[in-house]
N, C-alpha and C positions, 0 to 999 in steps of 0.2 A: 586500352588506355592510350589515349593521344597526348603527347609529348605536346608543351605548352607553342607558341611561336616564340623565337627565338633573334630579337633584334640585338645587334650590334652597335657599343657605344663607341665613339672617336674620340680622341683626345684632343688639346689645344692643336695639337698640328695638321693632324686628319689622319692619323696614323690609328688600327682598329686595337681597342682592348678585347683581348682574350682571357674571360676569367678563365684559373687556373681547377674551378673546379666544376666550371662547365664543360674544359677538355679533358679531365679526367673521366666526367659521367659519357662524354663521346666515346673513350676510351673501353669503356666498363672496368676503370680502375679508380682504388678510392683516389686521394687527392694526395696523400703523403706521397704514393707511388707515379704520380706525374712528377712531382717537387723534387721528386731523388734523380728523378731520371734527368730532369733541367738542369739537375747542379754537376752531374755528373758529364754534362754538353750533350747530351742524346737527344735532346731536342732543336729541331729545328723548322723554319716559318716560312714562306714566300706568302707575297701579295701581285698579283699580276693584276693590271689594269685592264678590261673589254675594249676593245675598239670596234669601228663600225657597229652593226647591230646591235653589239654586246657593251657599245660607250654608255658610262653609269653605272655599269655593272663590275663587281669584281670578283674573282676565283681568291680562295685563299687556300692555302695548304697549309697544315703543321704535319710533321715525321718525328714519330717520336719510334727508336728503335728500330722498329719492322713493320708497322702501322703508320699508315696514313689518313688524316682527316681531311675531307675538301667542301669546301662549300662556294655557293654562290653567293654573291648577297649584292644585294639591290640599293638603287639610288638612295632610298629611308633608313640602310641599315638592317633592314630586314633579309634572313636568312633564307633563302628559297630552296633549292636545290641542296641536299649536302652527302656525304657517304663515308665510310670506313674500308680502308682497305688494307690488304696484307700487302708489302713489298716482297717478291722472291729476294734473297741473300744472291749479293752479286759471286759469281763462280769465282772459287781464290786459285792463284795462279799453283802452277803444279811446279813449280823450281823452284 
């Protein structure tokens, strides 16, 4: 089963909407368990703009926890590239 395309809306300012329950099914979690995690501050977003070859284009990240979601997405809004990853837990200090 191929997952449908996946275009990204802007809002009035050009900043992107992330529905909260298309980052959950990223996630493979239902959508109350993104929503807890949000309220809780364990979430969090970057937007990095392409330059040279990559102007037009944008990387996005959200961290939620210990996962990470990246994607590309293109002049149209369209999602091209995207992946899930696990973050290693930074080493706590030993004092």
């Amino acid at each position: 089963m191929t997952a449908a395309p996946l275009t990204l809306a802007r809002d009035e300012s050009g900043e992107f909407l992330l529905p909260a329950e298309m980052l959950a099914e990223r996630f493979g979690w239902p959508t109350e368990t993104l929503r807890g995690m949000m309220r809780r501050g364990l979430v969090s977003s970057r937007v990095e703009r392409g330059e040279g070859e990559d102007a037009g284009r944008w990387r996005l990240s959200v961290r939620c926890g210990n996962r990470r979601w990246q994607a590309i997405v293109e002049t149209d809004g369209s999602v091209g590239q995207q992946r899930i990853e696990v973050i290693p837990a930074a080493p706590r200090n030993a004092g």
